[in-house]
N, C-alpha and C positions, 0 to 999 in steps of 0.2 A: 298675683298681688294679694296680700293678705288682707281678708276682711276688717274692717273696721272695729274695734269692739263697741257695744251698746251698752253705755252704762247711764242709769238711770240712779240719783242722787240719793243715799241713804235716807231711808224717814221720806221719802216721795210716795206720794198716792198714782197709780197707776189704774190700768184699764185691761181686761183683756179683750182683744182683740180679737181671738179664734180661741177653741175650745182644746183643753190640752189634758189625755188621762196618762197620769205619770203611769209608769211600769219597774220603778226600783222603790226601795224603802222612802228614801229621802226625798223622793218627787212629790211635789204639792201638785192634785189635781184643778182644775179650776174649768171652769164656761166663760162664749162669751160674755162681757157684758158685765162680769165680778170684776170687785174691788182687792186689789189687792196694796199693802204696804211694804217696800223693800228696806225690809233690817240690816243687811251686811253683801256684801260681795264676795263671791267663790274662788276658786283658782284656776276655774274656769271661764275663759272672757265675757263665755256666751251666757252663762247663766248665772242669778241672783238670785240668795235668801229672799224669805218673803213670808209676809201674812196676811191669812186669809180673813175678809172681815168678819166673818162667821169665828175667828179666831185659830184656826187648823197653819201650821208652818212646815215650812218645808223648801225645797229648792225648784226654780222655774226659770224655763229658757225664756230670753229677753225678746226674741223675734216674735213672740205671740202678744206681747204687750205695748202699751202705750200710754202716753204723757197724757193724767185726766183732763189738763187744760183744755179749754174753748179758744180755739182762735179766731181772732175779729179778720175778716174781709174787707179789704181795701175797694174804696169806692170812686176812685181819680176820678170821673164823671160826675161827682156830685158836687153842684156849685153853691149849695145851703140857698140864704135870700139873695134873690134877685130877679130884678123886675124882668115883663117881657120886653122892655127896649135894650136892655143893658144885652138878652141870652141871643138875641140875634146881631146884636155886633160884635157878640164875640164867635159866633157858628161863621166862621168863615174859614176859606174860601167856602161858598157856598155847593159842596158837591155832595151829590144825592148820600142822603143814610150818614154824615154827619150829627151828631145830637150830644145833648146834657139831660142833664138832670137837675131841676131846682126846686126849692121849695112853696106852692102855690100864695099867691098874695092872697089870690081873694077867696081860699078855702084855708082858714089854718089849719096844720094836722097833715093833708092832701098834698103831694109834690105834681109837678109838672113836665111829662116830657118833651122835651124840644126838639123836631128832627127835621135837617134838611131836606124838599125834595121839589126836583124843577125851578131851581134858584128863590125860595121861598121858606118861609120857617110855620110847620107846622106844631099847635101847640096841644099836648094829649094830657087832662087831667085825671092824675093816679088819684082813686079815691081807697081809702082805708076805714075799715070797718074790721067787725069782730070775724068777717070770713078770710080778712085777709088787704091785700090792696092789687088794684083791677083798673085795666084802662078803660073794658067794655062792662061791667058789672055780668061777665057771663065767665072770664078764665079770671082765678085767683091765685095772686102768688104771696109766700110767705115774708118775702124780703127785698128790697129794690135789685140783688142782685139775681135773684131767679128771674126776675120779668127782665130784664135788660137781656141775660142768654136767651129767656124764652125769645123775645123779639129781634136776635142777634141772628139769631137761626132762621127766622118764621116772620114775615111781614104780619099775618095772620090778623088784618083789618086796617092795620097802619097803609100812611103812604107807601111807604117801603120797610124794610128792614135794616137796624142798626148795623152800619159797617164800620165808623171810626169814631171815639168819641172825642170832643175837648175838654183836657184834663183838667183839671183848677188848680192854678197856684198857688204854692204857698202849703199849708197843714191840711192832707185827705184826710176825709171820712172815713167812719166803718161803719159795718153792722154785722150781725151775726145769723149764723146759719142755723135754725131750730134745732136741725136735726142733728148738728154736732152734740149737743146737750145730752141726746139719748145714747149717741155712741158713744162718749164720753163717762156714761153712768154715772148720767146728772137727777136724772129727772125721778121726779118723786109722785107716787100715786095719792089719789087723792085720797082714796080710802085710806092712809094710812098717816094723814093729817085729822086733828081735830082743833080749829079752829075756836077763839075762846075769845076774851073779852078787851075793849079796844086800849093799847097804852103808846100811842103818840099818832103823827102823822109825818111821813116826810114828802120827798119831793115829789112821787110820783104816786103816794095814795095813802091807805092808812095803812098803819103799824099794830099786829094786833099778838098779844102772847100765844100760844097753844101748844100743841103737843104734839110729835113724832116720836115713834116707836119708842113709846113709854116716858119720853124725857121732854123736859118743858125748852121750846124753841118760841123766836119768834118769827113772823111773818110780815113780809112787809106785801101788801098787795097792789096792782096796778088798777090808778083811778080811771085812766082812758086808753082806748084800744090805740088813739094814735099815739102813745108813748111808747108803744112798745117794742120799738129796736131800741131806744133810749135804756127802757127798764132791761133789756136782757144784755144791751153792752156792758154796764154795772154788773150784773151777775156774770158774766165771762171774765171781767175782771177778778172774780173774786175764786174763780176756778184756777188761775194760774198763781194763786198768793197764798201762800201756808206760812203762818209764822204764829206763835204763842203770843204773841201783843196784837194782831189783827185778829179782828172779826172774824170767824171763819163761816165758810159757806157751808150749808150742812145740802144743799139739793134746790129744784126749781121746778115747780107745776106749773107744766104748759098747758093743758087742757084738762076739762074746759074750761074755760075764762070764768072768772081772772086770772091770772096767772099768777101766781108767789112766787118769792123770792123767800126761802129759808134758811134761818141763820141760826147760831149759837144762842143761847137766852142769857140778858146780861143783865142779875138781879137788880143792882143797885143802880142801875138808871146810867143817866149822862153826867159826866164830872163837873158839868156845869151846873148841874141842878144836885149834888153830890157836895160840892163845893159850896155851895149858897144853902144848902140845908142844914149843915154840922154846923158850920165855921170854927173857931178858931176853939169853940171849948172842945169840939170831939179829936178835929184835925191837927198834926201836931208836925214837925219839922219833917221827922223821916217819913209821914204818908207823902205828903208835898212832896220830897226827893223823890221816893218810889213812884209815884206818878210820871215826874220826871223822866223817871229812868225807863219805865216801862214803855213811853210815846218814844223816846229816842233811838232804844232799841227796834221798835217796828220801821223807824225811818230810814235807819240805817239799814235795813233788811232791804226795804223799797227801793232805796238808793241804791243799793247793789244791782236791782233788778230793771234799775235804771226808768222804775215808775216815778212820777212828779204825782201827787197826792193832789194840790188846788185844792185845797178847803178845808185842812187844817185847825182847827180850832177843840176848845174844850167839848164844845157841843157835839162834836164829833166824836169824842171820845166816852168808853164807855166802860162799866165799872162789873165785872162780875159778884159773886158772893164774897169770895175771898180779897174782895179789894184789887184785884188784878186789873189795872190799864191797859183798855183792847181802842183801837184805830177802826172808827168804820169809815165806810161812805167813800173810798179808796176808787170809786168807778166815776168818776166826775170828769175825765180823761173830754172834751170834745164838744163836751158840752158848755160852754163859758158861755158861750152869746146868749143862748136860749135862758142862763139862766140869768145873766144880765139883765137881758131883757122884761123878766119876771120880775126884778124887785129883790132878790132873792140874797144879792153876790154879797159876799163878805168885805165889804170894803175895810172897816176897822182893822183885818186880818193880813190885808193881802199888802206884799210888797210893791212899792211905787211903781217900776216897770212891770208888773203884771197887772195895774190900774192903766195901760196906757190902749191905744187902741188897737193893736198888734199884740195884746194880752202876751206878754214876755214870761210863760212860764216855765221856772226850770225848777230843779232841786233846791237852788241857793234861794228862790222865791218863797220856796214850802219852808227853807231856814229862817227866813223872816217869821215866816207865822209862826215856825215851832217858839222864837223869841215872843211873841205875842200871847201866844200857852202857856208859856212860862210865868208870863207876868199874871194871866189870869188864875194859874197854880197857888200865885202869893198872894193874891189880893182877894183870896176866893172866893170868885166866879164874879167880880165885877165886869163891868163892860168896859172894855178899854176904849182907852182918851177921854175919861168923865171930862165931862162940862165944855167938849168941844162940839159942835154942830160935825154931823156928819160932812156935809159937803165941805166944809172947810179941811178935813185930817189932812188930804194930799196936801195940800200946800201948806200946812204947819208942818209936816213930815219934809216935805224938798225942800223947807226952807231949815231944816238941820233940829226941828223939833223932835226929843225923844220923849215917853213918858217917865214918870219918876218912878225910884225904887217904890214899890209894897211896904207900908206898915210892916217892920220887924223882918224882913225878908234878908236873907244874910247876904253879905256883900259880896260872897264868891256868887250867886245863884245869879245878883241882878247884874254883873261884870258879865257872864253869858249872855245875856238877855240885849247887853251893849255890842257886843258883838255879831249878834243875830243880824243887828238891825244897820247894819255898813249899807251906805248908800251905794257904792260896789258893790252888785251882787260878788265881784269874784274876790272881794274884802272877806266875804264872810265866811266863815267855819265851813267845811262840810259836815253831817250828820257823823260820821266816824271822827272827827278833831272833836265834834260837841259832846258826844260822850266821852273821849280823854277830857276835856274842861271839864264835868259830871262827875269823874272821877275823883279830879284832884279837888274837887269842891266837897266831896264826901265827910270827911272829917270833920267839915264848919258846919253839917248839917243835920246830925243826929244826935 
């Protein structure tokens, strides 16, 4: 039976995986561990053009490399909140080394393990700190799924040892594996960051500009050790996403704490704060489109990838030197409750079934909000729904309220914007129909 071929996506950033010294002209050497970029494909199945980050090309057999992505770990045992009367009526039948996983009431941050044994439920609280999280403060694991095999294997102080777990219905959890990051030729030393002065703050700590290997990046750093499967599911998301309108991830220092998150530096701030600094003397029709076009394009890219964004908005977008429209904050994947619960969520933005309490997020939802961008594109950088109380929008919105066209916004741009917003999600455009409207709307708007 004929192998497979391994073809790896022109223009994809890769990994090697084992260390390979060519021996003809055209052989690219490499170790493991190097970054490589595949430019073309050969007439051989097995091997691919390629370059070397160092800049050196050449030809490389595909069995030595690998997809740089991070992949997230499924957590079917992880029940998020819930109390302990609710985790022992659902631990049933009650037989020995049954268990869950949830998250502690009365330690935020800290989860709790739940595990049958002798017809009774005992309750082990995980606590997390900067070594890690620890049932005994004496063995420490990097991630809830290390200590569930470690005690999968090894009662090792427990009643017994994990044998079966109950799954949670409905949308699992994830988290990620540290050590994927380094095999992946993620991680960034620290000696070769230099950290500089503070320009913003987001959800998991401050934002601050600096420099890697000569070129000005930013950093976004984690405020607390217990966010941090939180803070690196966002950065693994941002390892499987390459696209010219998205943020790209340039690496990620895991040790020692804090850990960053580094990204491309994007001079001119947030479109939101971009949009409300110029207005209408600097900004003129075709910046507005090009914005447009440039958000639509990264959506469509995401759509393809079959990623749902959640949190869509201006403020998330972000402006480099050249005026370039970049998508960040793309890793919000799981997070909705916690951040719900914070104060935080975008209600203004979000589509009425994704305000419901089974958060219904799809692509067609992120269509709603790209309509809500749009509007903030025209009316530059107002908050939408002036003059309506927050709590009130859901129910002006179900009850068939839309906002009105933008001051001078031209009629093809805000007939989009009507359409974003079909009370059917499966009314609305997908991200590929929204750029054919983009299209034909080009003409009225330069």
């Amino acid at each position: 039976m004929a192998q497979q071929r391994k073809v790896f996506p022109i223009g994809s950033e890769v990994v090697a995986k084992y260390d390979f010294h060519g021996t003809k002209n055209r052989e690219l050497s490499f170790q493991k561990g190097d970054i490589l970029t595949i430019t073309r494909y050969s007439n051989d199945p097995e091997w691919h053009y390629a370059k070397h980050a160092q800049g050196r090309d050449g030809i490389v057999p595909t069995n030595r490399l690998a997809v740089r992505g991070v992949q997230l770990q499924a957590m079917p045992w992880f029940h998020g909140k819930m109390d302990r009367e609710t985790a022992e009526l659902v631990l049933q039948p009650r037989t020995d080394g049954l268990y869950l996983v949830r998250e502690s009431n009365h330690f935020p941050g800290d989860y709790t393990l739940c595990v049958v044994f002798n017809g009774g439920v005992d309750h082990y609280r995980v606590k997390k700190d900067g070594r890690g999280m620890s049932v005994d403060d004496m063995t420490f694991f990097s991630n809830l799924i290390e200590l569930i095999e470690h005690y999968s294997a090894d009662k090792d102080g427990l009643v017994c040892e994990l044998r079966r777990p109950v799954e949670k219905e409905g949308q699992k959890e994830f988290c990620v594996d540290q050590k994927a990051f380094a095999e992946s030729g993620w991680v960034i030393n620290q000696r070769d960051i230099v950290l500089k002065e503070e320009i913003g703050s987001g959800e998991f700590g401050v934002v601050h500009k600096g420099v890697y290997n000569g070129k000005m990046v930013a950093i976004k750093t984690l405020r607390e050790a217990k966010n941090m499967d939180d803070f690196l599911v966002e950065a693994s998301s941002m390892t499987n996403l390459r696209h010219e309108n998205l943020v790209q991830l340039l690496g990620v220092k895991l040790s020692p704490l804090p850990i960053f998150i580094v990204t491309e530096f994007m001079a001119k701030g947030s479109l939101t704060d971009y949009l409300r600094s110029r207005g209408r003397s600097v900004i003129k029709w075709s910046d507005q489109y090009n914005f447009s076009w440039h958000v639509s394009k990264a959506m469509v890219y995401l759509e393809s990838k079959s990623v749902i964004h959640r949190d869509l908005a201006a403020a998330n977008v972000l402006l480099n030197d050249e005026g370039i429209a970049k998508v960040s904050d793309f890793g919000l994947s799981g997070r909705i409750e916690q951040i719900k619960a914070g104060g935080k969520f975008r209600v203004k933005w979000s589509a009425p079934e994704a305000l419901k309490d089974n958060n219904d997020f799809t692509t067609k939802s992120d269509v709603w909000s790209y309509g809500i961008l749009l509007w903030e594109i025209y009316s530059f950088g107002r908050v939408p729904y002036p003059r309506i109380p927050l709590n009130d929008v859901l129910d002006k919105v179900n009850g068939g309220y839309r906002m009105e066209k933008p001051d001078n916004c031209p009629d093809q741009m805000y007939q989009i914007m009507l359409k974003c917003w079909k009370s059917r999600p499966s009314d609305r455009p997908t991200f590929v129909q929204t750029q054919r409207l983009l299209e034909e709307a080009k003409p009225f708007v330069r």
